[in-house]
C-alpha positions as CSV (number, residue, x, y, z in Angstrom):
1,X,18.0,-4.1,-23.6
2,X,18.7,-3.9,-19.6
3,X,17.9,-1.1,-17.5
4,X,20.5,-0.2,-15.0
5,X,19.8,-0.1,-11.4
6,X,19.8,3.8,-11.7
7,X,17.3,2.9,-14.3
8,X,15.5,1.2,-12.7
9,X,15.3,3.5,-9.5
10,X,14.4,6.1,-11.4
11,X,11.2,4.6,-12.9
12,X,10.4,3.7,-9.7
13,X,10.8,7.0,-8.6
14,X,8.3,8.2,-11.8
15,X,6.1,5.7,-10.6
16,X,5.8,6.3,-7.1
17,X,5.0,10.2,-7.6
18,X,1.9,8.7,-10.3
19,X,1.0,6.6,-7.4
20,X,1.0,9.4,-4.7
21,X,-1.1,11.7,-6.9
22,X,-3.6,8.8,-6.9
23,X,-3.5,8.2,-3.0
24,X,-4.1,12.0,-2.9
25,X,-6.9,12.2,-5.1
26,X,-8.5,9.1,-3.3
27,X,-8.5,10.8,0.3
28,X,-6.2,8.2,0.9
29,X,-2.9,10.0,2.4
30,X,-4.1,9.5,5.8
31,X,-3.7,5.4,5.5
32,X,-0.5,3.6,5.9
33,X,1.5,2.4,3.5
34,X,4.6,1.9,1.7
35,X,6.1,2.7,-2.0
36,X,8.4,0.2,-3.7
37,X,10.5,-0.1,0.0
38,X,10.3,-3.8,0.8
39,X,12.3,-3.3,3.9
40,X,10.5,-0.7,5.5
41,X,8.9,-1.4,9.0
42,X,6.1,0.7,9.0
43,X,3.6,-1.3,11.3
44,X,0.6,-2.1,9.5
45,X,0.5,-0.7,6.3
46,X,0.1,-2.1,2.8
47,X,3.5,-2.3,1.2
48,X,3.7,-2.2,-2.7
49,X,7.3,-3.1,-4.0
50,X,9.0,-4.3,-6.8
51,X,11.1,-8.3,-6.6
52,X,12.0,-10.6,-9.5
53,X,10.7,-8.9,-11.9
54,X,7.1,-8.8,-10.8
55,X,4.8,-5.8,-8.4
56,X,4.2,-7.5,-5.3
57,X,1.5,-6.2,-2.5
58,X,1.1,-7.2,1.0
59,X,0.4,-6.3,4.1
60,X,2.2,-6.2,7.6
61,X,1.4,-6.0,11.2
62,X,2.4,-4.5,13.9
63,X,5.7,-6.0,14.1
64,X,5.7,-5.2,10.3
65,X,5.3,-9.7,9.8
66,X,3.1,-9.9,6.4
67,X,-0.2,-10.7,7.0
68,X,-1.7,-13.2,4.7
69,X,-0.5,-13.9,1.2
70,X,1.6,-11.3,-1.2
71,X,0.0,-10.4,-4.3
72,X,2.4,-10.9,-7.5
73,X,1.8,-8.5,-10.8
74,X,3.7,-8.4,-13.9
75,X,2.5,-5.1,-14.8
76,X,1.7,-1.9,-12.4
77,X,-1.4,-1.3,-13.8
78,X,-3.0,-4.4,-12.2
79,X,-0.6,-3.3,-9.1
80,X,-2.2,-0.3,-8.5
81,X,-5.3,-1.6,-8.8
82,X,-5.0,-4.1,-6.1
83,X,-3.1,-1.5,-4.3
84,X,-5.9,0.9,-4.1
85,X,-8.2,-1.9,-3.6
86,X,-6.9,-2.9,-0.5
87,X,-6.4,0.8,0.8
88,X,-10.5,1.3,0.0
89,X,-11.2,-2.1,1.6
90,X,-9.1,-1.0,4.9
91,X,-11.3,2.1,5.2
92,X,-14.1,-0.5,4.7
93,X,-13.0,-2.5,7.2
94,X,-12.2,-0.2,9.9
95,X,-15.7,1.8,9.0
96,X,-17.1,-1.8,10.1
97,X,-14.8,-1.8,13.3
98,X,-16.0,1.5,14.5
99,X,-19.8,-0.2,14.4
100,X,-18.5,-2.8,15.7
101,X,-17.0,-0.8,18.7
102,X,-13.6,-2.2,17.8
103,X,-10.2,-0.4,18.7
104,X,-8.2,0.8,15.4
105,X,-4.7,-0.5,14.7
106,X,-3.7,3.6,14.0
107,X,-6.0,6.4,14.1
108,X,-7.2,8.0,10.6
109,X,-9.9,10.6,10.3
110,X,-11.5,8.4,7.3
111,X,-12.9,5.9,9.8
112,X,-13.0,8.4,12.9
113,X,-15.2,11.2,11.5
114,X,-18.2,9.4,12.2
């Protein structure tokens, strides 16, 4: 059976709404990022989309080029995993930049309440 693109955008939909309920409950609406929109621009965020039949994660710079490699799924469970990973690893890494006395790429108040 094939889904049809309306389908297919509305799972997508579903899904993005299960994925901003976890950002939420994470502390994590404050970070940048992108939901299944491959095409967005949003300088450095972490962009999880949907291609070829696979969850795909990477992500971008300031000019919104992808940093690094793109992480390939075929199922959203091990997407959002990832996903999440990599937003708990950027307030990791910007915690680190703060000690370091590092500028931030955006401002957040997870890494600027210390």
């Amino acid at each position: 059976m094939s889904l049809t693109k309306r389908g297919i955008e509305m799972d997508m939909d579903i899904l993005k709404q299960e994925i901003e309920i976890l950002i939420r409950k994470n502390n994590f609406q404050t970070l940048r990022y992108e939901l299944f929109n491959e095409q967005s621009n949003l300088p450095w965020a972490t962009h999880l989309f949907y291609r070829d039949n696979k969850f795909m994660i990477n992500n971008r710079d300031e000019r919104s080029y992808v940093v690094g490699v793109t992480w390939e799924y075929d199922t959203i469970n091990e997407a959002i995993d990832k996903f999440m990973s990599i937003l708990k690893q950027t307030i990791d890494a910007e915690h680190l930049a703060s000690e370091l006395g590092f500028s931030h790429p955006y401002s957040s108040p997870l890494w600027e309440e210390d």
